[in-house]
C-alpha positions in Angstrom: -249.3 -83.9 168.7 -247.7 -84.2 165.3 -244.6 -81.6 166.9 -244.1 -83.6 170.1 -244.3 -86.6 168.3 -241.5 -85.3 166.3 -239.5 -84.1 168.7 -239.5 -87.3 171.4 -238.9 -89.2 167.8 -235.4 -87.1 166.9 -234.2 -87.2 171.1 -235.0 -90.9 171.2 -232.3 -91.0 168.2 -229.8 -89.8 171.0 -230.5 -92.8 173.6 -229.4 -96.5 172.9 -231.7 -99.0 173.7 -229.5 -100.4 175.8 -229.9 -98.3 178.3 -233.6 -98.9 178.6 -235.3 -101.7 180.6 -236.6 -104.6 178.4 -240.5 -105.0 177.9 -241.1 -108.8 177.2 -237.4 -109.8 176.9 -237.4 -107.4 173.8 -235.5 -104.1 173.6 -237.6 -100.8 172.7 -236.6 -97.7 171.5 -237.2 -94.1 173.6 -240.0 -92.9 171.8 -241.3 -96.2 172.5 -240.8 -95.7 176.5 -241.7 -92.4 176.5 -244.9 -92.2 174.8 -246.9 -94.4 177.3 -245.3 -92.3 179.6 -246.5 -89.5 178.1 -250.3 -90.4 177.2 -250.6 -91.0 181.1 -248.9 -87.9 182.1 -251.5 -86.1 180.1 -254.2 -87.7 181.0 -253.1 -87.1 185.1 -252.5 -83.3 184.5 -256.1 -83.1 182.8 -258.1 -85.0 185.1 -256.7 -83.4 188.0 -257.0 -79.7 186.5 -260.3 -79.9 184.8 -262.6 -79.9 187.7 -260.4 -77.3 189.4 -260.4 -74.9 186.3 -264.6 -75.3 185.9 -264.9 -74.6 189.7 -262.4 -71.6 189.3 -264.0 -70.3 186.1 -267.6 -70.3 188.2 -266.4 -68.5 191.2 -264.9 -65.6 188.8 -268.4 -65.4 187.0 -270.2 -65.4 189.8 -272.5 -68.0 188.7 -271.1 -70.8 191.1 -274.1 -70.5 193.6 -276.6 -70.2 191.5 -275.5 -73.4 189.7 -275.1 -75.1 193.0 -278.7 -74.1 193.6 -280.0 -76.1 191.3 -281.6 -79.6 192.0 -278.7 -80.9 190.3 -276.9 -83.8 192.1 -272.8 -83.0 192.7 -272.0 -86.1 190.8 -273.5 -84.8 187.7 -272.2 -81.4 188.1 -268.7 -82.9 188.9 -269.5 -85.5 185.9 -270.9 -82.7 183.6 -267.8 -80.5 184.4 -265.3 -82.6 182.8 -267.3 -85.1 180.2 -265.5 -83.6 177.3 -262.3 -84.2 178.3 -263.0 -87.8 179.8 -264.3 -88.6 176.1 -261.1 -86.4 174.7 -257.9 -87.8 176.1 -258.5 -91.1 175.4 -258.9 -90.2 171.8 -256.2 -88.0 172.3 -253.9 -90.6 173.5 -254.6 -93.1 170.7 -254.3 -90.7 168.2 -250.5 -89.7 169.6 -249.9 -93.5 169.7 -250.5 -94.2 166.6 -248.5 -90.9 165.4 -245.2 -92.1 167.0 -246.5 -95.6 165.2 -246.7 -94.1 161.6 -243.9 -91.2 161.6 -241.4 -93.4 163.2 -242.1 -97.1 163.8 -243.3 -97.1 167.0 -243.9 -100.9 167.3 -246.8 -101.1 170.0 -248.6 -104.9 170.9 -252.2 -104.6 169.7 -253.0 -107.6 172.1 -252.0 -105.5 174.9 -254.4 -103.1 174.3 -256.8 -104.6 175.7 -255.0 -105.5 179.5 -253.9 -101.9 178.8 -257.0 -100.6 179.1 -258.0 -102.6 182.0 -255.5 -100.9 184.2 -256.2 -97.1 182.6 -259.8 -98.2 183.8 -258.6 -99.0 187.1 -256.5 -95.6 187.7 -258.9 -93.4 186.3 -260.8 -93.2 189.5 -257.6 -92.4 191.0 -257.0 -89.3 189.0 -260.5 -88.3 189.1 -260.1 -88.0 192.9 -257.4 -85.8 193.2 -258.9 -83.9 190.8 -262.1 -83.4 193.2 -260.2 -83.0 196.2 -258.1 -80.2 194.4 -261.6 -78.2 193.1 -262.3 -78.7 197.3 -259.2 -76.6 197.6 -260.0 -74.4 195.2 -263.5 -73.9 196.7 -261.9 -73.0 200.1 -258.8 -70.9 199.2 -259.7 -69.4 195.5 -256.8 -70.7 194.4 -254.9 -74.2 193.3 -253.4 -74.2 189.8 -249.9 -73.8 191.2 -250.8 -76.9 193.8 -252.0 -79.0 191.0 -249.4 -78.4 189.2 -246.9 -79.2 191.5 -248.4 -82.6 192.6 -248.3 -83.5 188.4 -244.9 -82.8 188.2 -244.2 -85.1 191.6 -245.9 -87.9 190.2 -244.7 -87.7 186.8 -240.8 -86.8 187.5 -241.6 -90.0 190.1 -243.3 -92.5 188.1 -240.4 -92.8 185.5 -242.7 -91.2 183.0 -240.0 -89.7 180.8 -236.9 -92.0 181.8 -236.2 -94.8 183.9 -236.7 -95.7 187.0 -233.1 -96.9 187.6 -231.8 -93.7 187.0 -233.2 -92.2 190.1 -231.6 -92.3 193.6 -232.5 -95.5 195.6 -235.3 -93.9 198.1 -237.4 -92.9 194.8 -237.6 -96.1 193.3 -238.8 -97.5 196.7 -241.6 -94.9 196.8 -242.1 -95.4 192.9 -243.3 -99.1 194.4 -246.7 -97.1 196.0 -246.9 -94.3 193.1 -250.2 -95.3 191.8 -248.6 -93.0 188.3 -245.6 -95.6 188.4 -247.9 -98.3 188.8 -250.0 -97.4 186.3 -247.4 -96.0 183.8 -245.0 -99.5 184.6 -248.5 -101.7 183.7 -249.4 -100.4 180.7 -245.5 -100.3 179.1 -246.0 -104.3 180.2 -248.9 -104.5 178.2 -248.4 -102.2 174.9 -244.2 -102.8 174.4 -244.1 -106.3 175.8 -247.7 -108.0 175.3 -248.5 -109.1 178.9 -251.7 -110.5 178.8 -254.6 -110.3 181.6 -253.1 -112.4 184.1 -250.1 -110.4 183.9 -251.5 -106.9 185.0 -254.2 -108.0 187.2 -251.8 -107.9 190.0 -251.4 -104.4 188.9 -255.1 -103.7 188.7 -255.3 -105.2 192.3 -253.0 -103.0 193.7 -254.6 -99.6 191.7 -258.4 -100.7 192.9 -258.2 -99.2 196.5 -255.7 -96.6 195.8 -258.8 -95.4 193.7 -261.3 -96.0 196.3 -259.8 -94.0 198.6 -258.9 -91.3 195.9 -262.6 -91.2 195.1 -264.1 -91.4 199.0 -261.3 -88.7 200.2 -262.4 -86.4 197.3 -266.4 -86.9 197.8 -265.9 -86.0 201.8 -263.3 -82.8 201.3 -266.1 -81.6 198.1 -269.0 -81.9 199.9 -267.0 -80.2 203.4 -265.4 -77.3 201.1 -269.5 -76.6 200.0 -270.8 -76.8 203.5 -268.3 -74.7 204.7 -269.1 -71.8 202.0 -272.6 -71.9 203.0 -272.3 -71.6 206.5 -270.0 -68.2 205.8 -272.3 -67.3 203.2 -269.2 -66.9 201.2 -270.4 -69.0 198.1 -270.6 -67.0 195.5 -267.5 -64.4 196.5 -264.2 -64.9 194.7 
């Protein structure tokens, strides 16, 4: 963290402010811009490749049937599989924050952290989602890393995540407008480089809610289909 810190802090040296967009009328330096962008990033590629990797890591054991033997409901199994990290990368991501803070300045609005919050609450479910429906895939075809990660770098090139928006051709932005990442990345620079306060992201938050609902029912339906589907070809526990 220390490294990329470092290294997002000596490139932002090479980009004006001025050719950033303005956070609460104020100007911001790159490392500023680019570190929200990439504490979500992170989080996305995570969420979406731990349940995946577990699932993976099962199937190569051979241990996947037996565990889904067990009296065990899916939720805690899906739960189980990824607690660590859903503890870790928020840690994680205030930790790199608060590097790019102390090494180089980074001047972040601690009354935002809160509205901030609020919206990483509302697009976890999102991310947790995909990440089901791609352990679903993995279930059915053995395979998904390369799917995964080809969806993260979609949504991340997409979401102005590492530069902005305006830089992209016309038809991205207008996409970027239903890019849950965009949404969710756009948010929560509102809220840590400007200071937007709860009334300000809730429209935000509004507009994440279902996104994640219907991350989290498409995911339940295509887990539990990818299991029946096993069992009826008795192809469970081959890899």
């Amino acid at each position: 963290m220390v490294l990329q810190a470092v290294v997002f802090g000596f490139v932002g040296k090479l980009i004006p402010p001025s050719a950033l967009p303005r956070f609460g009328g104020e100007p911001i330096d790159y490392l500023e811009f680019v570190a929200v962008g990439i504490a979500i990033s992170s989080f996305l590629a995570v969420g979406l490749s731990r349940l995946m990797t577990v699932i993976r890591q099962e199937q190569v054991q051979g241990t996947l049937e037996a565990l889904l033997l067990t009296p065990t409901a899916w939720s805690t199994i899906e739960i189980g599989s990824a607690f660590y990290d859903i503890l870790y990368v928020p840690v994680r991501t205030a930790v790199f924050l608060g590097l790019t803070a102390l090494l180089f300045d980074a001047d972040y609005r601690l009354g935002g952290v809160a509205p901030a919050a609020a919206v990483l609450l509302a697009f976890i479910p999102f991310v947790w989602g995909l990440g089901v429906i791609s352990a679903a895939a993995t279930l059915t075809f053995r395979r998904g890393a390369g799917g995964v990660g080809f969806v993260v770098s979609i949504a991340t090139v997409g979401s102005g995540a590492y530069f902005p928006l305006s830089v992209l051709p016309g038809w991205v932005q207008s996409v970027a407008a239903y890019n849950p990442v965009a949404i969710a990345v756009t948010a929560m620079r509102e809220a840590l480089l400007g200071g937007s306060t709860w009334i300000d992201v809730w429209p935000s938050v509004v507009r994440l809610i279902p996104m994640s609902v219907m991350a989290m029912l498409l995911g339940a339906v295509a887990f539990r289909a990818a299991i029946s589907r096993e069992r009826r070809r008795g192809t469970l526990g081959l890899y």
